[in-house]
mmCIF file as gemmi writes it, N, C-alpha and C atoms, coordinates in Angstrom:
data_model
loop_
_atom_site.group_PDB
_atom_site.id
_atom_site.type_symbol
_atom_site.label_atom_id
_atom_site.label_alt_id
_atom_site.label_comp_id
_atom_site.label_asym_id
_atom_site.label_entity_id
_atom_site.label_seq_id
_atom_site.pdbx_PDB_ins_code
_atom_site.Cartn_x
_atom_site.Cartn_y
_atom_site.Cartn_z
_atom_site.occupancy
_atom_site.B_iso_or_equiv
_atom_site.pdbx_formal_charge
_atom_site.auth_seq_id
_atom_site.auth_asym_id
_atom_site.pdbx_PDB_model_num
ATOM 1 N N . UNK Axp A 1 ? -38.541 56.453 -40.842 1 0 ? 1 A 1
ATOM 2 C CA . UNK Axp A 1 ? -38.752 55.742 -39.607 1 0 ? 1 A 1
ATOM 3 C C . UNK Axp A 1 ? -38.229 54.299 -39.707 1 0 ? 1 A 1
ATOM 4 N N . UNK Axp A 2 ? -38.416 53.137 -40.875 1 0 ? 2 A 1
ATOM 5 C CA . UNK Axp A 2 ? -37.907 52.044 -41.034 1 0 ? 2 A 1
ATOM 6 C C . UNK Axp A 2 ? -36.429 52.277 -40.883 1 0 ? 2 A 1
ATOM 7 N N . UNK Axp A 3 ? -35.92 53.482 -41.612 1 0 ? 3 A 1
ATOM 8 C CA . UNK Axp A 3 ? -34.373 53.222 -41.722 1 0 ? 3 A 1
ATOM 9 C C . UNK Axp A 3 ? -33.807 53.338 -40.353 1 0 ? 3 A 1
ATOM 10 N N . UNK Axp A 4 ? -34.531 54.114 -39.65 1 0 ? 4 A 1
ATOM 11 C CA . UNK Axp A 4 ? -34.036 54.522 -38.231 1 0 ? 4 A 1
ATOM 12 C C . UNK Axp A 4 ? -34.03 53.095 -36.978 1 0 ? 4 A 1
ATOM 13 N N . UNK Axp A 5 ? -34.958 52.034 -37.393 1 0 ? 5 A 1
ATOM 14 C CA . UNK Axp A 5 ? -35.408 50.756 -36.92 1 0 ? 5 A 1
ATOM 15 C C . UNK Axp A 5 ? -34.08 50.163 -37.481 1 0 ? 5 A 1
ATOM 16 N N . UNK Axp A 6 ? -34.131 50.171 -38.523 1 0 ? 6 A 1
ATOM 17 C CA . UNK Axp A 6 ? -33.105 49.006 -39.084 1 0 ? 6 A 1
ATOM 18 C C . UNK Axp A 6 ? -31.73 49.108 -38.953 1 0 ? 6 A 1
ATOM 19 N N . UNK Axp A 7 ? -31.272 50.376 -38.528 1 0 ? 7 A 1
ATOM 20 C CA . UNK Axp A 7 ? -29.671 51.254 -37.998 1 0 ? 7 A 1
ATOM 21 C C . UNK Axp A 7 ? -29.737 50.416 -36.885 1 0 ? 7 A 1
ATOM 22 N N . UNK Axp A 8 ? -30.772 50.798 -35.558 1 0 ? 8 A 1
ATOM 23 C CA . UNK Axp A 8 ? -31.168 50.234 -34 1 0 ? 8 A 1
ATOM 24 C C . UNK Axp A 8 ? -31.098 48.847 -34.455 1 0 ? 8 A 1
ATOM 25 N N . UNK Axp A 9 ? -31.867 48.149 -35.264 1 0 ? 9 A 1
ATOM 26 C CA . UNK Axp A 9 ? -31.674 47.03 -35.083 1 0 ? 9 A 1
ATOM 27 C C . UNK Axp A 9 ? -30.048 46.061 -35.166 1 0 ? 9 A 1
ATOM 28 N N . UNK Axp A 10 ? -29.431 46.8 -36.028 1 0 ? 10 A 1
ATOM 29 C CA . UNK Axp A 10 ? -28.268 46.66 -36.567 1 0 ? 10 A 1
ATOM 30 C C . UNK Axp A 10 ? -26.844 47.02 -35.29 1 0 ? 10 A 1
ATOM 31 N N . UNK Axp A 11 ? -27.61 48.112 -34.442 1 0 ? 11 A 1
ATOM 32 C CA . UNK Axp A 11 ? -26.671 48.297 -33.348 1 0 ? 11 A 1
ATOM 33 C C . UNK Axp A 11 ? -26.819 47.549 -32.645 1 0 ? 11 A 1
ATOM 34 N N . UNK Axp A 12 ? -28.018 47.17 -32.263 1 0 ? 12 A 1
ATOM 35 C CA . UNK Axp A 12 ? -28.314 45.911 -31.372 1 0 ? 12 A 1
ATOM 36 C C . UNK Axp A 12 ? -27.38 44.363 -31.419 1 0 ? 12 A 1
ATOM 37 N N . UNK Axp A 13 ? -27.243 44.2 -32.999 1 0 ? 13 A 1
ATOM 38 C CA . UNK Axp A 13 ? -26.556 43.271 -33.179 1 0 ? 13 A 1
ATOM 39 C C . UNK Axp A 13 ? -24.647 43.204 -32.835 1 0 ? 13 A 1
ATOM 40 N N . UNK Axp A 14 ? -24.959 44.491 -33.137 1 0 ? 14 A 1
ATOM 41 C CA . UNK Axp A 14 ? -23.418 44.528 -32.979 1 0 ? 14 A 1
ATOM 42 C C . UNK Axp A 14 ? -22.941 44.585 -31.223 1 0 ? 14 A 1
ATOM 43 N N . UNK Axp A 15 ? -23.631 45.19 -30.603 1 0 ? 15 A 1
ATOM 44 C CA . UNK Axp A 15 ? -23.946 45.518 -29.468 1 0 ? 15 A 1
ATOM 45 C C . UNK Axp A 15 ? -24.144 43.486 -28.546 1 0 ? 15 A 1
ATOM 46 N N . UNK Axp A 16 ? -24.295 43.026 -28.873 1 0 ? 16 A 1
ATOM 47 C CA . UNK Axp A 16 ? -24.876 42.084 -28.686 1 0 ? 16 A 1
ATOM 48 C C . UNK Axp A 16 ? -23.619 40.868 -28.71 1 0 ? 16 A 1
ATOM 49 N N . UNK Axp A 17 ? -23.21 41.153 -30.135 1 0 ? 17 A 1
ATOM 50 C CA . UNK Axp A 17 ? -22.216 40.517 -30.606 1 0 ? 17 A 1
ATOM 51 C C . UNK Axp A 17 ? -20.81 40.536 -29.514 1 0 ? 17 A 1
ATOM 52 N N . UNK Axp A 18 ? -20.317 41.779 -29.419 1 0 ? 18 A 1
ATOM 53 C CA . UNK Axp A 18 ? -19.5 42.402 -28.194 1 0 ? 18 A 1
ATOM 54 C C . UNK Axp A 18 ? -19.708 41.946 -27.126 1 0 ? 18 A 1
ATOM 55 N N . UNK Axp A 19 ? -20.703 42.167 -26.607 1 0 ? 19 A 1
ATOM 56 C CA . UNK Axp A 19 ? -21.108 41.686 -24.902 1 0 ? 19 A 1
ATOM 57 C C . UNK Axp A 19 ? -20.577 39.797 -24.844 1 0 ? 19 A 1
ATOM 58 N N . UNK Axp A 20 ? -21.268 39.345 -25.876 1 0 ? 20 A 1
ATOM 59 C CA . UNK Axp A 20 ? -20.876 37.691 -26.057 1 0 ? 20 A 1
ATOM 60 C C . UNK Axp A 20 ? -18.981 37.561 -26.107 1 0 ? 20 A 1
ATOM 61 N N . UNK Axp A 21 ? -18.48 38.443 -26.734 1 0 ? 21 A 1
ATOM 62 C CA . UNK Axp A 21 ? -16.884 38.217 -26.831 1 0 ? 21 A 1
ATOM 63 C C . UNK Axp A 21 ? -16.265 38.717 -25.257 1 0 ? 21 A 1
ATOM 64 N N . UNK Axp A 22 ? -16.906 39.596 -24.49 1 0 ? 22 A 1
ATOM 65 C CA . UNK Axp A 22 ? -16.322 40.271 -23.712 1 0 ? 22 A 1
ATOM 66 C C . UNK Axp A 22 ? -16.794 39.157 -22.404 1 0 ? 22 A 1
ATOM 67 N N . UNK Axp A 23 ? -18.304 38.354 -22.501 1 0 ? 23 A 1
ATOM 68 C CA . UNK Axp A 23 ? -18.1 37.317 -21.392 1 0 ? 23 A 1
ATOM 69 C C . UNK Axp A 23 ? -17.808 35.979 -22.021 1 0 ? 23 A 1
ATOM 70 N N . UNK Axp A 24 ? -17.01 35.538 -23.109 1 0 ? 24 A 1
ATOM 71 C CA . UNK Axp A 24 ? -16.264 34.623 -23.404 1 0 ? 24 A 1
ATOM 72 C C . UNK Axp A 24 ? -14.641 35.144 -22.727 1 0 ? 24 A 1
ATOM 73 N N . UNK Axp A 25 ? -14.296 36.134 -23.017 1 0 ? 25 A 1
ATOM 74 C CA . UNK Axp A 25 ? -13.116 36.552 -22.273 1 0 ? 25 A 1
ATOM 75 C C . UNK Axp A 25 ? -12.958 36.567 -20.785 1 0 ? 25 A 1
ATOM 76 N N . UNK Axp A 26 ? -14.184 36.915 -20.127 1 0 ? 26 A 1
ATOM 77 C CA . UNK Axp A 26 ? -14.378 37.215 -18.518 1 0 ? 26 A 1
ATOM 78 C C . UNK Axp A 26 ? -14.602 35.526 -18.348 1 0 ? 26 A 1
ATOM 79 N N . UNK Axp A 27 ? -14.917 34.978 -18.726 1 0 ? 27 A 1
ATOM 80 C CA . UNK Axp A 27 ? -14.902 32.769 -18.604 1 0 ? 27 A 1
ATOM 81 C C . UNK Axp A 27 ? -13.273 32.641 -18.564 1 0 ? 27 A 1
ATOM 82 N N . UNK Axp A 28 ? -12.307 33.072 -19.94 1 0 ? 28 A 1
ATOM 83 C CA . UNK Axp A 28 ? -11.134 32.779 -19.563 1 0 ? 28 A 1
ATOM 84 C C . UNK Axp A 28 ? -10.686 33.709 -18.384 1 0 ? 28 A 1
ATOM 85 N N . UNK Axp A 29 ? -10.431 34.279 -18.143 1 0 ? 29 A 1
ATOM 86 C CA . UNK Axp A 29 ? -10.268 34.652 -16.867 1 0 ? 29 A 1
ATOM 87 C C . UNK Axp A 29 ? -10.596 34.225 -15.483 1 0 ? 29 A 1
ATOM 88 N N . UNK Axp A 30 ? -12.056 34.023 -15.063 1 0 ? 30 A 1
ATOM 89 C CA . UNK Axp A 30 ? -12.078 33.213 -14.269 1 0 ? 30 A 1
ATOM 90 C C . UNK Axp A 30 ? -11.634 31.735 -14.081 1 0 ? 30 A 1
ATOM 91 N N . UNK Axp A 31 ? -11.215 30.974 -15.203 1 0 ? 31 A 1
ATOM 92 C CA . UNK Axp A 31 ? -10.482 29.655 -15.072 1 0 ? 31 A 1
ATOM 93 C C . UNK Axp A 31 ? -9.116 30.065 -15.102 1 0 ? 31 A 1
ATOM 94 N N . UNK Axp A 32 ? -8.108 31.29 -15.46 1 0 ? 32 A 1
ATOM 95 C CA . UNK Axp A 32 ? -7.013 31.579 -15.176 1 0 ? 32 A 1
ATOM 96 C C . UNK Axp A 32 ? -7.15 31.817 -13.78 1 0 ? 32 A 1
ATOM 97 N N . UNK Axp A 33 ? -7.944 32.671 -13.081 1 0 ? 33 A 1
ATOM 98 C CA . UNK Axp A 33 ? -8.216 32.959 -11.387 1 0 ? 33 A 1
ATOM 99 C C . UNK Axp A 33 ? -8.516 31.587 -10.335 1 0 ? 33 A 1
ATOM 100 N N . UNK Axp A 34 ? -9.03 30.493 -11.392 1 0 ? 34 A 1
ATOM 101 C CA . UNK Axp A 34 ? -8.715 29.373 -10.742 1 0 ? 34 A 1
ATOM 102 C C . UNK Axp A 34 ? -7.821 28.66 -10.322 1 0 ? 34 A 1
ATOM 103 N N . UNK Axp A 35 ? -6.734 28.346 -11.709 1 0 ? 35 A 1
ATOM 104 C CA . UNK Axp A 35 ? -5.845 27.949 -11.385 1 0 ? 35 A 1
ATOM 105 C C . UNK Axp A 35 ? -4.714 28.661 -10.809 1 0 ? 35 A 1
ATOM 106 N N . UNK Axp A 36 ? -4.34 29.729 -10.775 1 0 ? 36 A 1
ATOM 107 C CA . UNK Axp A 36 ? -3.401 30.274 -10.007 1 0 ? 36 A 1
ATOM 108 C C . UNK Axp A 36 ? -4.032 30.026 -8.078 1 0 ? 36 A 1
ATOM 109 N N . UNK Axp A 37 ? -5.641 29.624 -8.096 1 0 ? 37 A 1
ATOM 110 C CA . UNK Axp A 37 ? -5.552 30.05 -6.527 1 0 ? 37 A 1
ATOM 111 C C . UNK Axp A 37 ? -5.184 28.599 -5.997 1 0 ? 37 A 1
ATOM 112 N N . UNK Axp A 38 ? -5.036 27.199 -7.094 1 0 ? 38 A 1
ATOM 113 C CA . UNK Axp A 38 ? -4.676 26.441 -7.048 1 0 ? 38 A 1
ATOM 114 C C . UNK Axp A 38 ? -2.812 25.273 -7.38 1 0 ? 38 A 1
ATOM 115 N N . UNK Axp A 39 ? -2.321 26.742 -7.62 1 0 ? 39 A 1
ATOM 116 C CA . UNK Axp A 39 ? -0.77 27.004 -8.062 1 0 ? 39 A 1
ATOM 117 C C . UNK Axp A 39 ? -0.583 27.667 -6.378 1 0 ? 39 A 1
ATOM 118 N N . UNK Axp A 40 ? -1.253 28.235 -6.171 1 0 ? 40 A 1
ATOM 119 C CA . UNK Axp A 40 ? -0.852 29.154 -4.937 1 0 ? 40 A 1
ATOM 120 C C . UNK Axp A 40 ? -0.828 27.947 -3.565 1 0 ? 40 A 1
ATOM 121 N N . UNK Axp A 41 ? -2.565 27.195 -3.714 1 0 ? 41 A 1
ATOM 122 C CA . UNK Axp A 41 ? -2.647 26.185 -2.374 1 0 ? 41 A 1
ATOM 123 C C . UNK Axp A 41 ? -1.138 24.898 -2.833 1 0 ? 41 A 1
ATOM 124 N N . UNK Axp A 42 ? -1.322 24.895 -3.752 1 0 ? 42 A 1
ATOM 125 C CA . UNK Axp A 42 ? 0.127 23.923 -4.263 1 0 ? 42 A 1
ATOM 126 C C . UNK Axp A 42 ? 1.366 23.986 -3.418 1 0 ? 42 A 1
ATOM 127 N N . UNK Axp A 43 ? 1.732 25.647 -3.837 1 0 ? 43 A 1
ATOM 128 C CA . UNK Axp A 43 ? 3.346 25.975 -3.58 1 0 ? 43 A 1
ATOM 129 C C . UNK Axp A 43 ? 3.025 26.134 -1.664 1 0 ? 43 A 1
ATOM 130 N N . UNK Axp A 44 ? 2.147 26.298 -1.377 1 0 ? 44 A 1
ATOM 131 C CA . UNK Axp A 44 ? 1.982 27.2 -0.374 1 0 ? 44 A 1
ATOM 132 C C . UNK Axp A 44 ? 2.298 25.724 1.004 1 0 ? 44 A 1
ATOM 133 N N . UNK Axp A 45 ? 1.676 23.968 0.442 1 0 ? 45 A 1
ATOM 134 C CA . UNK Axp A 45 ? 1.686 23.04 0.911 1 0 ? 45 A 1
ATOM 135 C C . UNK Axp A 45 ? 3.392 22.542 0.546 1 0 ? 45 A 1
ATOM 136 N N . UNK Axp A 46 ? 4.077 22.624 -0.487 1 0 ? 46 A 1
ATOM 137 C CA . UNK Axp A 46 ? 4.986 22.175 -0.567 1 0 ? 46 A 1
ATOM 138 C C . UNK Axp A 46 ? 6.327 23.244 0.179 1 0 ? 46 A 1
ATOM 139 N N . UNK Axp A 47 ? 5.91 24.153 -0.196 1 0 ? 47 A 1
ATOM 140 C CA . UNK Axp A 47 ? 7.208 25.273 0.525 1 0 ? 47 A 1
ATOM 141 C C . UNK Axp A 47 ? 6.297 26.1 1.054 1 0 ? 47 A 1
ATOM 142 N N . UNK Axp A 48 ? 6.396 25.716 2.688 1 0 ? 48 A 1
ATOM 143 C CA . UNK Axp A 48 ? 5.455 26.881 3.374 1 0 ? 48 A 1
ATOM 144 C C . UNK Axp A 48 ? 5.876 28.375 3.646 1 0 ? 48 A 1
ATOM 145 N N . UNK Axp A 49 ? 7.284 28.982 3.079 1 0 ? 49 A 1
ATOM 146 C CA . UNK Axp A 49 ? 7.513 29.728 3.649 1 0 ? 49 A 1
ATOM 147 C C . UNK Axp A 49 ? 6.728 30.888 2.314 1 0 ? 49 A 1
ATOM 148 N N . UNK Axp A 50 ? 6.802 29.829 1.363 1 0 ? 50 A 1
ATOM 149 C CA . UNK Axp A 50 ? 6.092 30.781 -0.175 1 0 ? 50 A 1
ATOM 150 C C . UNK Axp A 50 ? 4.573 31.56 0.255 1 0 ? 50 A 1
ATOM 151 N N . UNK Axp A 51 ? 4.043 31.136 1.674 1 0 ? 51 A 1
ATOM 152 C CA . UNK Axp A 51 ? 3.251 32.013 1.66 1 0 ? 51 A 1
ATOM 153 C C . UNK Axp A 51 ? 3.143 33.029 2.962 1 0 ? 51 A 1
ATOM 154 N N . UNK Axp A 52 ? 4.5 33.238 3.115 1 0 ? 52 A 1
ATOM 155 C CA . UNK Axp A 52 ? 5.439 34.829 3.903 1 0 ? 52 A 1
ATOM 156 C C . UNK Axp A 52 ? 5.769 35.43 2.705 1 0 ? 52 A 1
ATOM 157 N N . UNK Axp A 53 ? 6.036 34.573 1.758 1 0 ? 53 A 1
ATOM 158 C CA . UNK Axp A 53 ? 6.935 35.222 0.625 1 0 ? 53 A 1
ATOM 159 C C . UNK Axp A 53 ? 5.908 36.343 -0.22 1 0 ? 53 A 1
ATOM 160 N N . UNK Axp A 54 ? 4.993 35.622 -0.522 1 0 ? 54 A 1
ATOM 161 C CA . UNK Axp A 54 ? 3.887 36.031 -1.514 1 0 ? 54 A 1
ATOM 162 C C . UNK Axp A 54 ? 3.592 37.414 -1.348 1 0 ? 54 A 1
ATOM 163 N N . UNK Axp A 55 ? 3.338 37.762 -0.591 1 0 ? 55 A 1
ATOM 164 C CA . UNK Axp A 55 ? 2.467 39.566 -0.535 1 0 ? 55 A 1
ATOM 165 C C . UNK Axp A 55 ? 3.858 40.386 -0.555 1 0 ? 55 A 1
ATOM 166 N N . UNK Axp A 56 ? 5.114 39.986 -0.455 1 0 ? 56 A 1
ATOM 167 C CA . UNK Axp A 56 ? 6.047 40.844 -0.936 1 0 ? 56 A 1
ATOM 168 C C . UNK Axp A 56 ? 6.667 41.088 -2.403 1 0 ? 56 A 1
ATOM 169 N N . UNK Axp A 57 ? 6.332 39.721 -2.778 1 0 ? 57 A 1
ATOM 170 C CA . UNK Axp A 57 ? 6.778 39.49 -4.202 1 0 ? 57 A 1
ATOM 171 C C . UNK Axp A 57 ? 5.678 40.045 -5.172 1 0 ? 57 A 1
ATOM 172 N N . UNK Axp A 58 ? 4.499 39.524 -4.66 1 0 ? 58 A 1
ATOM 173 C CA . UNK Axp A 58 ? 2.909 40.649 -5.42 1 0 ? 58 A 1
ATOM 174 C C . UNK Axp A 58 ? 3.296 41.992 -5.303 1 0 ? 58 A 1
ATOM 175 N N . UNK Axp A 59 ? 4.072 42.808 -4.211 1 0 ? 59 A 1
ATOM 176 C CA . UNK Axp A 59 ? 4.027 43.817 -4.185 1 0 ? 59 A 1
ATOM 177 C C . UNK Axp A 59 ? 5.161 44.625 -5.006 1 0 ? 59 A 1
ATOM 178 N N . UNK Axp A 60 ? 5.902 43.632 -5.11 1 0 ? 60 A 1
ATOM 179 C CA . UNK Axp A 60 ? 7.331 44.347 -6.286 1 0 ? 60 A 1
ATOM 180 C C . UNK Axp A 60 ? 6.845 43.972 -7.637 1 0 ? 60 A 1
ATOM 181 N N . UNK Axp A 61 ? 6.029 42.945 -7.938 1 0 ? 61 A 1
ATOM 182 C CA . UNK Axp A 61 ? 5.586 43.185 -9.493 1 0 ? 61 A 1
ATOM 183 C C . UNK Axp A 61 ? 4.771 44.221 -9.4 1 0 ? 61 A 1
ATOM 184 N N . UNK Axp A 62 ? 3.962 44.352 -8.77 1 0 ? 62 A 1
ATOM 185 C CA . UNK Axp A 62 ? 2.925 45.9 -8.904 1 0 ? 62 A 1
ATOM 186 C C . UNK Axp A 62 ? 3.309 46.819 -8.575 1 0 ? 62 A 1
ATOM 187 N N . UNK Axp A 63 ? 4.805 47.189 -8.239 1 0 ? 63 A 1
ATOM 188 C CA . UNK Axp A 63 ? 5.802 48.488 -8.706 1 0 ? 63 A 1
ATOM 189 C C . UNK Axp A 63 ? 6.262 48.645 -9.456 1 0 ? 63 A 1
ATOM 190 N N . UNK Axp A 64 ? 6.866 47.418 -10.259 1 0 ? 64 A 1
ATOM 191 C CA . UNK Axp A 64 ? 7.401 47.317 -11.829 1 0 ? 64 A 1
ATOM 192 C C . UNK Axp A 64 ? 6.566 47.643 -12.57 1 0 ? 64 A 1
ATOM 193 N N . UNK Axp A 65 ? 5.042 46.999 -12.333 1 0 ? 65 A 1
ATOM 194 C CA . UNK Axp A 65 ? 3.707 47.304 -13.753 1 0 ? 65 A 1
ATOM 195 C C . UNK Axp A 65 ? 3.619 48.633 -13.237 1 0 ? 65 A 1
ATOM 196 N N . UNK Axp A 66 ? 3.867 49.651 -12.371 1 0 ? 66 A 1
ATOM 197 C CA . UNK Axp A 66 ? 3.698 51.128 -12.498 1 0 ? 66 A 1
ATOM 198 C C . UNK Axp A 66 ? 4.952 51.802 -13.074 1 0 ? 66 A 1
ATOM 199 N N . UNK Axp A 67 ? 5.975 51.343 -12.923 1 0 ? 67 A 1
ATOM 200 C CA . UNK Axp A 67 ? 7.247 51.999 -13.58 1 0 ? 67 A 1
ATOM 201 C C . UNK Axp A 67 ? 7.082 51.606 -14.958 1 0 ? 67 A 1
ATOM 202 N N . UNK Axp A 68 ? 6.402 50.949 -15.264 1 0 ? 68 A 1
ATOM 203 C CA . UNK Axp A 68 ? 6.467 50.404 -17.038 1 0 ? 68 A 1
ATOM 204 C C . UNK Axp A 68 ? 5.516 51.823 -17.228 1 0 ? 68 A 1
């Protein structure tokens, strides 16, 4: 019964350990999701036509990432 505690306890840790790396990763991400929505209000004030442009150009990289 101890050994069976101390395996659980041991998954726990590891278990634990993971979740902490996976929302240190989901943090970089949301500050990458920041600055692009702030690359976007950027281009979008300096060359207004970049945001006619945008949902066509999103849409040919996300035909290329399916042909890859």
């Amino acid at each position: 019964m101890e050994e069976r505690i101390k395996l659980i306890e041991k998954e726990i840790q590891t278990l634990t350990s993971e979740l902490q790396r996976v929302c240190d990763l989901l943090g970089g991400i949301d500050d990458i999701r920041f600055e692009l929505k702030g690359i976007k209000v950027f281009l979008g004030r300096k060359y207004p036509e970049f945001k006619t442009e945008l949902p066509e150009i999103v849409r040919k990289l996300k035909d290329k990432t399916k042909e890859a």
